[in-house]
N, C-alpha and C positions, 0 to 999 in steps of 0.2 A: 384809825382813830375811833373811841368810845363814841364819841356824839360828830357825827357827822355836818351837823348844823356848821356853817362858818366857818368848816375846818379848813379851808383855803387860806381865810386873811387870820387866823389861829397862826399857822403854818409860818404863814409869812414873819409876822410879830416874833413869835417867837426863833425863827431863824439869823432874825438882827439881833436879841439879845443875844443869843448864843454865840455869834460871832464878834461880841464883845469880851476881849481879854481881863476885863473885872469880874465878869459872870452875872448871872441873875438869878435868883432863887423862884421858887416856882411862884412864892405870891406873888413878888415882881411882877411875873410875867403876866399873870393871872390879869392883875391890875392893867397891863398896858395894852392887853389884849379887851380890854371891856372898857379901857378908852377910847378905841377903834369902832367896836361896836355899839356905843352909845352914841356916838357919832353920827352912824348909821342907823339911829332907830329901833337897832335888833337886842334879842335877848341876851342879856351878860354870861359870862360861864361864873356858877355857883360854888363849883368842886375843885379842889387844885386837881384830884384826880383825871381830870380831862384836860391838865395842861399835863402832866406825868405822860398819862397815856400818846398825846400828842409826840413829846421830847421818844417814848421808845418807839414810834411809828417812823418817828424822820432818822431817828438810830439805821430800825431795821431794811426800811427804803432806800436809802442809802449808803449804807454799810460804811458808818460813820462812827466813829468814837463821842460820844458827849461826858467830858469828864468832870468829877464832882471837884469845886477846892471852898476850902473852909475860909471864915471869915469870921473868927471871935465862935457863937455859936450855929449864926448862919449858913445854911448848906448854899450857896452858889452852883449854877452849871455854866460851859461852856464848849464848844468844839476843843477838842485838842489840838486839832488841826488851825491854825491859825488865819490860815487864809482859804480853811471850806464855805462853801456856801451853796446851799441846794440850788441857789438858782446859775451856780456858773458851774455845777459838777455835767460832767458829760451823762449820755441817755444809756442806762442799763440795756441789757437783751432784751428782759421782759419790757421798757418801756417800747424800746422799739417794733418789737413783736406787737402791742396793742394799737401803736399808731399806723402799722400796718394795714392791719384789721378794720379801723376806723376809716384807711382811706381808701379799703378797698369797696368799702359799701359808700363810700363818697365818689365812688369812680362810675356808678350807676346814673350820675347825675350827668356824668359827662355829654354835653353835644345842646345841654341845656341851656337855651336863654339866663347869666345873670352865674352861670356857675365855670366861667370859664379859666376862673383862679383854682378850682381843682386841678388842672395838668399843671399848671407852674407850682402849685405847692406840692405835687405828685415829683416832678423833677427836680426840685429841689430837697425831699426828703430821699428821693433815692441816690442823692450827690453825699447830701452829710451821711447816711447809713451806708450806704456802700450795698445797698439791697434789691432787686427787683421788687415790685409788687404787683401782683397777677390776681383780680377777683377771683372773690370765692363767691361770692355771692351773687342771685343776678334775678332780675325784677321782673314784670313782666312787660316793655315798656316799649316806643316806638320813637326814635330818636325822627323821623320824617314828617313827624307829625303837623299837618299845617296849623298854620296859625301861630307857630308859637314863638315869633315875633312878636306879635302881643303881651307874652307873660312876664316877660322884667317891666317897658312900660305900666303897665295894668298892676302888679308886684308893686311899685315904687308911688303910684295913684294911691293906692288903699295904707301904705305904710305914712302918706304926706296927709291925708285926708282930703285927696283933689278931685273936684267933680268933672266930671266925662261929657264930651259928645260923643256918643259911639257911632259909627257910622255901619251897620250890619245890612246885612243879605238874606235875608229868609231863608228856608227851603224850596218854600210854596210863592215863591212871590219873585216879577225878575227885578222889580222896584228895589232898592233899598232903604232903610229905613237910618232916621235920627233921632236917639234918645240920650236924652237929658241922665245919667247913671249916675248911684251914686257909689261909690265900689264899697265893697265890704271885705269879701272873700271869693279865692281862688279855688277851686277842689277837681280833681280828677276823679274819672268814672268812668271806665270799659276802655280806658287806653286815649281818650278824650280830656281837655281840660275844657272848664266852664268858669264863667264870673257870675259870680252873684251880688247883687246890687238894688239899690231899691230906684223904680222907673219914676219919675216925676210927673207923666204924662198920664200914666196909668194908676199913681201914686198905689204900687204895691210891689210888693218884692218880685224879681224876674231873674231869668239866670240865661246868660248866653254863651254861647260852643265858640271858643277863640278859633275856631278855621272858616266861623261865617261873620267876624269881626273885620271889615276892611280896614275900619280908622280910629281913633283914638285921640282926641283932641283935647286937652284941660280946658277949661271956661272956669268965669271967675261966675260962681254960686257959693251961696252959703253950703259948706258940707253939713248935711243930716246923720247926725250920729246916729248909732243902732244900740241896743239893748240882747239884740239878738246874741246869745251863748253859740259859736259853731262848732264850738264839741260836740253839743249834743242836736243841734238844729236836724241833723239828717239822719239821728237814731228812730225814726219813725216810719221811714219810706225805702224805698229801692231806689237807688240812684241821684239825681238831684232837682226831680222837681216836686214842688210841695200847691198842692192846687189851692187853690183859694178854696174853701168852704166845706173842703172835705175832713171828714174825720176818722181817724185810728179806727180800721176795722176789722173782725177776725177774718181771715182767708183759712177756710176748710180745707184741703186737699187729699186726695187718693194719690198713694204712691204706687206703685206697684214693684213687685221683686228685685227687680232685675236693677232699678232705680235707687232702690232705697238707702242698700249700703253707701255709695257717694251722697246723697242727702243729706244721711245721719253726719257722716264724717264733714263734708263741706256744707251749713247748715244755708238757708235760703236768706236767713234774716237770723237777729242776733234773737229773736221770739220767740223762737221755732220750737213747740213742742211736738211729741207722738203721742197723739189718743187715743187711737186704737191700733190690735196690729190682729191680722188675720193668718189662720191657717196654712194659706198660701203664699204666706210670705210681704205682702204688703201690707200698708199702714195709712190710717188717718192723720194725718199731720195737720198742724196751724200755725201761720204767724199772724201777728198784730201790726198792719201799715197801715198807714194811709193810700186808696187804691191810686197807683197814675201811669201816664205810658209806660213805663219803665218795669212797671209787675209786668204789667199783661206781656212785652217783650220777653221778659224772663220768662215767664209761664209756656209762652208758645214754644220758647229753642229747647224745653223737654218735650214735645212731641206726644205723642203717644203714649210716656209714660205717666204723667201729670195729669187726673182730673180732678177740674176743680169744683168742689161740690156747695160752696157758697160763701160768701153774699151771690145772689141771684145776677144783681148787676153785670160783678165779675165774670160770674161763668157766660152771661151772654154776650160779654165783650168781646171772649177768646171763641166762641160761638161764630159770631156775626166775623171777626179777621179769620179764621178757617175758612168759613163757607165765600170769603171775597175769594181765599189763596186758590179756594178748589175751582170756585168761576174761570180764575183769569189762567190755569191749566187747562180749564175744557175747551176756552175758546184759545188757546195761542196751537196754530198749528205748526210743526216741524218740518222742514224740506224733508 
């Protein structure tokens, strides 16, 4: 279809006229089609050419006859076919071939908390197709993952707008702790899921690792709406903590050779430019975060090949975890 806008309930409207044995000329349809649409608030179609081009899209998708018959001077259309109708015509190759495709990257979800109508709708298209479906695709992902019992509850909190008592575990602590949450969003990071939420306690935003989440409890609180955008909330940092009072800063880096090519090709941050490149093969590169655990993590698992040449802060960060790593090798001794 020309204008893709609407072209579903386009589609639809005009499939009922057409399976009417009187016919309907294209303004007709135009018209009943922008009575739908006004309905709905949205923009009219202007052109009858986007109800033309419509009528030869449902032609060529379904390899349908739409016959013209006259009316005085009026051109009328209709199916020839009397009792077609796109929505009871059986599924082409190609459509089946797509829904393939579609559930083969849905089949990734599979073992998931909340997605466990993928195998029954998996077995049931492979009953009406008469097809196996085998991924093609494959994520990088850990079906064992604790916690994540958590994530349809916590899922269906932030979808209802219901506030939490979490009942969490520290790392550092054998106490547990109770916070007042208010959910917002879910996101994954390094094979990990996190909630983000705002603490009422601490009255600012926190974010917690669903494998050190024991409980999960609704309480009647007023829910605290957000403002917060999370498309882009985590376009600024590595991973998903955002510190209080820090701000966007450039990180310097020395690549060296042997490093670089994977760099360039898998980039650190969506920032990431090259400022210098040397003789030998390596390069100054930069991205622009906000500094938090999660750089310095990254920073350290290149070794040897990554130095970081400033903010000052950073490089003494990755400085001072070196020099603990080297300590606690000198002192552990080996049988």
């Amino acid at each position: 279809m020309a204008d893709i806008r609407n072209g579903s309930l386009r589609e639809k409207i005009i499939d009922k006229c057409l399976r009417s044995r009187r016919g309907y000329s294209t303004s007709e349809m135009m018209e009943r089609c922008n009575d739908a649409l006004r309905l709905r608030g949205e923009k009219e179609v202007t052109a009858l050419n986007t109800i033309r081009n419509d009528i030869h899209a449902i032609e060529s998708r379904w390899n349908v006859v739409v016959e013209e018959i006259k009316s005085g001077r009026q051109k009328r259309y209709r199916y020839e076919d009397p009792e077609f109708s796109i929505y009871n015509s059986s599924l082409t190759d190609k459509d089946v071939m797509e829904l393939n495709r579609a559930v083969s990257v849905l089949k990734q979800f599979d073992g998931m908390p909340g997605f466990e109508w993928v195998d029954e709708f998996t077995a049931h298209l492979q009953q009406v197709t008469y097809s196996s479906i085998k991924p093609v695709v494959g994520f990088d992902s850990n079906k064992e993952l604790r916690g994540m019992q958590n994530f349809t509850p916590l899922f269906k909190y932030i979808s209802n707008q219901q506030v939490v008592l979490l009942t969490y575990q520290p790392y550092r602590s054998e106490e547990q702790l109770k916070d007042v949450v208010h959910p917002y969003y879910l996101k994954e990071y390094n094979q990990r899921w996190f909630l983000i939420g705002w603490n009422d306690e601490y009255d600012c935003m926190s974010n917690y690792a669903l494998d050190r989440i024991v409980r999960t409890d609704p309480i009647k609180v007023v829910f605290k709406p957000t403002e917060i955008d999370f498309s882009t909330y985590f376009d600024d940092i590595i991973g998903v903590s955002h510190p209080q009072g820090r701000e966007v800063e450039e990180i310097r880096m020395w690549v060296d050779s042997s490093q670089l090519p994977y760099t360039l090709s898998k980039p650190l941050h969506k920032s990431q430019q090259v400022l210098k490149r040397t003789a030998d093969g390596s390069a100054l590169i930069s991205i622009k975060v906000v500094p938090n655990y999660e750089l310095t993590q990254l920073l350290l698992s290149f070794g040897d090949h990554i130095f970081v040449e400033s903010p000052t802060s950073v490089r003494e960060e990755i400085i001072a975890r070196i020099k603990k790593i080297n300590d606690i090798y000198k002192q552990v001794q080996l049988n």
